[in-house]
C-alpha positions as CSV (number, residue, x, y, z in Angstrom):
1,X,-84.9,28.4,42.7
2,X,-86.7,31.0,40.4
3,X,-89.5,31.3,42.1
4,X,-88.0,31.5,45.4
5,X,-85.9,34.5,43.8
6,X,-88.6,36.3,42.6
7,X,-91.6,35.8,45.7
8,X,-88.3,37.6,47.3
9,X,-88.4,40.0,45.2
10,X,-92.2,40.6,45.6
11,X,-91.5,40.7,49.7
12,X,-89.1,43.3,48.8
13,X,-91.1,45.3,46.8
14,X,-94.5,45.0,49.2
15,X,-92.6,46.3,52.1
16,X,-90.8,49.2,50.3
17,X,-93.9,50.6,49.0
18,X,-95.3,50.2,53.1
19,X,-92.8,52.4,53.9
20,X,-94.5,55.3,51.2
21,X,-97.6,55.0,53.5
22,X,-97.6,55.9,57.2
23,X,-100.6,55.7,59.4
24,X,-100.6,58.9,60.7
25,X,-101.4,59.8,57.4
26,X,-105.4,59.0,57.7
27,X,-105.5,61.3,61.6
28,X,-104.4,64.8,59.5
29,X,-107.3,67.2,60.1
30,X,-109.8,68.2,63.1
31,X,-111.3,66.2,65.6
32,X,-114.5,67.5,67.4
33,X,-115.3,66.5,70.6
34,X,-119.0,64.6,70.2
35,X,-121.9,64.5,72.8
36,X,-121.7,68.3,74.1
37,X,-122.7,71.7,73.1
38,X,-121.5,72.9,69.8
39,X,-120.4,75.9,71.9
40,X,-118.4,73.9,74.3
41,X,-116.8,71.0,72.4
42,X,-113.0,70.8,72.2
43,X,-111.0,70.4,69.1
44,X,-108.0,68.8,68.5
45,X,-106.1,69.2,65.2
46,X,-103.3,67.2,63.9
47,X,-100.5,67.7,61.1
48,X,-97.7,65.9,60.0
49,X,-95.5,68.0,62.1
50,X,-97.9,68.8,65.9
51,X,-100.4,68.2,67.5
52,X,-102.9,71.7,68.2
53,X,-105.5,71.7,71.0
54,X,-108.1,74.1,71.0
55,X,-105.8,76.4,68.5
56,X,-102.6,76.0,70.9
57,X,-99.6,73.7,69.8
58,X,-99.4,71.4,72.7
59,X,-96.8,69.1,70.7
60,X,-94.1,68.9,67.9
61,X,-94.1,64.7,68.9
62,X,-96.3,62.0,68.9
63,X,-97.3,58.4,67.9
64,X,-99.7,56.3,66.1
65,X,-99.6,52.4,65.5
66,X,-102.8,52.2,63.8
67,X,-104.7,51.9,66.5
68,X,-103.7,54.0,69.8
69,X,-102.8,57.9,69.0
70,X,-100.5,59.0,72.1
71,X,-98.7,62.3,72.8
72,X,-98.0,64.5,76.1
73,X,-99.2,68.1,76.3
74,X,-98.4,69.7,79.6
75,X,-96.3,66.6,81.0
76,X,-99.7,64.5,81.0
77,X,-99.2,61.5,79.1
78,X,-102.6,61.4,76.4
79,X,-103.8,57.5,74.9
80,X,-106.8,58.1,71.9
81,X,-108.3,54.2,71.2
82,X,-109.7,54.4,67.8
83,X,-113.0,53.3,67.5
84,X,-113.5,51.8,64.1
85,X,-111.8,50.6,61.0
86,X,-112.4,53.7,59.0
87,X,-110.1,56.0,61.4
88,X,-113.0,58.5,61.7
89,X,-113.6,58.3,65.7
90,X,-111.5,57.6,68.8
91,X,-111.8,58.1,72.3
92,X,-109.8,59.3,75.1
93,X,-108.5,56.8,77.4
94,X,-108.3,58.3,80.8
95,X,-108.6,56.8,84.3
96,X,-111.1,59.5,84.5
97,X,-115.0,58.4,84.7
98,X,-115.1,61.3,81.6
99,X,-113.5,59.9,78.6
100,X,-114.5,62.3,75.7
101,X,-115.4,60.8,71.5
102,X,-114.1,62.5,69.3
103,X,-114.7,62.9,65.5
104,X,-112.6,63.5,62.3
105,X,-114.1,66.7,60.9
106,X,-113.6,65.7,56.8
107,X,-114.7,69.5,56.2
108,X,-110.8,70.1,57.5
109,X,-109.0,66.8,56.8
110,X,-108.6,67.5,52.9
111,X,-107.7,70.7,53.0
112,X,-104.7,70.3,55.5
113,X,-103.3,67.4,52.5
């Protein structure tokens, strides 16, 4: 009966120290558009509190579930995939034959923390 009590008490622990951690957490900074000119490539920068596109707040909402970063801006629903482990690239998912990289600029993610 002990160790029933305390692998509960282990359970309880593990997921109230998940909730310290959210996933958003690893997206905070700026994403550059990859595979075009330096000139032309869009940014997208996200905080804890919006979502900025090319240096205009286009939303004050969005979600991440670890894997799929989604948000409207300008009533058009937005779906990034991300493309590896490391939370460094993602894609745009658009029923659009152009669907734009992008990458996690870490010259601007640690100084937004």
């Amino acid at each position: 009966m002990g160790t029933i009590v305390v692998g509960g008490g282990y359970i309880y622990l593990y997921l109230q120290a998940r909730n310290f951690y959210t996933p958003q957490d690893s997206l905070y900074g700026v994403w550059v558009e990859q595979n075009v000119a330096p000139y032309s490539a869009n940014t997208i920068e996200i905080r804890p509190d919006s979502i900025t596109i090319q240096g205009h707040t286009v939303t004050t909402k969005y979600l991440f579930n670890g894997e799929v970063l989604s948000f409207s801006a300008g009533g058009i629903r937005q779906n990034y995939q991300m493309l590896n482990d490391k939370k460094t690239e993602m894609r745009l998912m658009s029923p659009d034959s152009y669907s734009p990289t992008y990458r996690l600029s870490e010259k601007y993610k640690n100084d937004l923390r």
